[in-house]
DRENLO-33016 format. One record per residue: chain; x, y, z of N, C-alpha, C, O in turn. Coordinates in pm, whole numbers, plus 50000, padded with zeros to 5 digits. Atoms other than C-alpha are relative to their C-alpha. Layout:
residues N
NODE|A|X|Y|Z|X|Y|Z|X|Y|Z|X|Y|Z
...
***
This chain:
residues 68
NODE|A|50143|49991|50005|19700|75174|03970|49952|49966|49859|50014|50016|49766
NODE|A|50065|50048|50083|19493|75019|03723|49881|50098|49920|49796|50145|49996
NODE|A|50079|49925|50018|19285|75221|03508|49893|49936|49845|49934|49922|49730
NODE|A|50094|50059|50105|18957|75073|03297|49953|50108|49950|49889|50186|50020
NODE|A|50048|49955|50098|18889|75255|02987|49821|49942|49951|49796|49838|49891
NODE|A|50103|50044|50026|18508|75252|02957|49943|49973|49847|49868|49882|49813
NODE|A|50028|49969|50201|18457|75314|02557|50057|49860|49970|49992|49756|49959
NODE|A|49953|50160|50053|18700|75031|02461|50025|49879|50134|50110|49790|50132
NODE|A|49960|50105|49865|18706|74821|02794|50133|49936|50003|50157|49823|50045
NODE|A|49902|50027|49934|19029|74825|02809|50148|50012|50122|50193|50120|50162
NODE|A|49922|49941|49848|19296|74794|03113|50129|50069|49887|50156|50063|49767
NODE|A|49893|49872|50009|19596|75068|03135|50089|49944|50105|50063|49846|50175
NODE|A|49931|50046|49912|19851|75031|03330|50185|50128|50039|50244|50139|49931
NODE|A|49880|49911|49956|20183|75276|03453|50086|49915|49948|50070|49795|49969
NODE|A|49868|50025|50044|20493|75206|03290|50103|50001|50111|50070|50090|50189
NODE|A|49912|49982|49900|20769|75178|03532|50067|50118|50001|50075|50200|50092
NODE|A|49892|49927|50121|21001|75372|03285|49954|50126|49978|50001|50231|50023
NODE|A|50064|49850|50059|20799|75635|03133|49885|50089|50060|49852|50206|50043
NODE|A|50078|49920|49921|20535|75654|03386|49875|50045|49956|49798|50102|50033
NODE|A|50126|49978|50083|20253|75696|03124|49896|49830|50029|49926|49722|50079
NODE|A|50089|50127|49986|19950|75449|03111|49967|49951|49882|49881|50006|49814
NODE|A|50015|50059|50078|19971|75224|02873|49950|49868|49998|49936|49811|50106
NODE|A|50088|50132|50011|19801|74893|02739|50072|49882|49988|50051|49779|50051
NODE|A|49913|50108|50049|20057|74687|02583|50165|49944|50075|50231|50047|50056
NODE|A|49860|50037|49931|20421|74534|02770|49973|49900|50013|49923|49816|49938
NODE|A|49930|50101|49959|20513|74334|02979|50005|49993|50176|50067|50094|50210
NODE|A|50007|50014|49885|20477|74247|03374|50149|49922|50003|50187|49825|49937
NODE|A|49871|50066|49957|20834|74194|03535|49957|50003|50193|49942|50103|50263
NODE|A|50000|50000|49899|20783|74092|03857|49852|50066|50097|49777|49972|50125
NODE|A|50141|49931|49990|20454|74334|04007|49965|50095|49938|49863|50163|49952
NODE|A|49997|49855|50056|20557|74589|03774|49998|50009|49860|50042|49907|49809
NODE|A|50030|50006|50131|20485|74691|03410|50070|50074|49917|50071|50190|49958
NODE|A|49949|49926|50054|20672|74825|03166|49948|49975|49819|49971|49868|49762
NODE|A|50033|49977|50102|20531|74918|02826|50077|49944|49880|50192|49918|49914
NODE|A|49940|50066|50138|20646|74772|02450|50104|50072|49948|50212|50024|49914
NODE|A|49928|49884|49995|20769|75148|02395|50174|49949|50033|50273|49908|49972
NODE|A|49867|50011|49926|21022|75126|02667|50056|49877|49979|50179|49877|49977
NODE|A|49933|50075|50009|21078|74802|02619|50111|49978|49895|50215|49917|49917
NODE|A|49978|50032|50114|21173|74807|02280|50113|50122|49975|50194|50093|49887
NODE|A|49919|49938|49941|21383|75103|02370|50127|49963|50049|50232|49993|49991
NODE|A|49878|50042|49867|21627|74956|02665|50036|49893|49887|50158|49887|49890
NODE|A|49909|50114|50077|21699|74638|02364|50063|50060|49893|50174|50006|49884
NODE|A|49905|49895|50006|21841|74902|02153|50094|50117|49978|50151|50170|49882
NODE|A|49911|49933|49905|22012|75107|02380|50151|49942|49996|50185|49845|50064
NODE|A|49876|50076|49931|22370|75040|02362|50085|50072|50141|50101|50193|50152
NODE|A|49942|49982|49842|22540|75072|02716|50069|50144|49950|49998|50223|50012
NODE|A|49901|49894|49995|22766|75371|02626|49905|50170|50000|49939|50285|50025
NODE|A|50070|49844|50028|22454|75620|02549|49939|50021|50141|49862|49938|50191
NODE|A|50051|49928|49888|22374|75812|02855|49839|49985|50032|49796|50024|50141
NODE|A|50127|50034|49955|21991|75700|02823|49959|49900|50055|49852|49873|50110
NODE|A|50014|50162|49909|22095|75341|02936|50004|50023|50137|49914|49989|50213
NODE|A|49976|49987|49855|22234|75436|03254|49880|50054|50054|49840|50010|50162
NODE|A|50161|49925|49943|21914|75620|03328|49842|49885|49980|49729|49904|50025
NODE|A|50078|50122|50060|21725|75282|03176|49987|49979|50142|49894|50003|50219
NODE|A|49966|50113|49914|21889|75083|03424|49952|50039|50159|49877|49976|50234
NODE|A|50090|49945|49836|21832|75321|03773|49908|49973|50014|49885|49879|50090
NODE|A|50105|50070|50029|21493|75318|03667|49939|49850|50046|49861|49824|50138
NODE|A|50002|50165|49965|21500|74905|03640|50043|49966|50176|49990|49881|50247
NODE|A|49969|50027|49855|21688|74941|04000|49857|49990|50078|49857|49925|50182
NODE|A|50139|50001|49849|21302|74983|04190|49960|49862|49978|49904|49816|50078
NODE|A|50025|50093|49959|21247|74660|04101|50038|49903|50060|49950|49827|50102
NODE|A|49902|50071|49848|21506|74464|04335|49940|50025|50132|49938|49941|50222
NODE|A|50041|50028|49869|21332|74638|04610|49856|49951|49986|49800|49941|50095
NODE|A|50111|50053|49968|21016|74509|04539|49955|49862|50034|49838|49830|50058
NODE|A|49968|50129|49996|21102|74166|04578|49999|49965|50159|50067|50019|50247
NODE|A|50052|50008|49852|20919|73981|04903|50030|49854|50033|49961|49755|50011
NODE|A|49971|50155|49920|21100|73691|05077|49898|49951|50131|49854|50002|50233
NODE|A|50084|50026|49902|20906|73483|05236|50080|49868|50116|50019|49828|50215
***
């Protein structure tokens, strides 16, 4: 869900990741993930227990993917 900030007119948007509404990221596919997180998961090296929890996360977007 999209949310317009009337004061500064600007859009918001759900993080995939963190789930907060933020302004700034990145659209992967229909879905958004914030600068935060992004900047986060690059790094993350694989061995710390917050990747694996990155990556589940990243798993919802495989199913959102619509063959036509």
């Amino acid at each position: 869900m999209l949310t317009f900030k009337k004061k500064d007119k600007s859009w918001r948007e759900p993080c995939i990741l963190c789930e907060r509404e933020k302004q700034h990221g990145i659209h992967i596919l229909d879905s958004f993930l914030c600068k935060e997180c992004e900047r986060e998961i690059i790094h993350l090296e694989p061995e710390n227990p917050a990747y694996e929890e990155k990556v589940k996360k990243l798993r919802k977007l495989k199913g959102q993917t619509l063959l036509s």
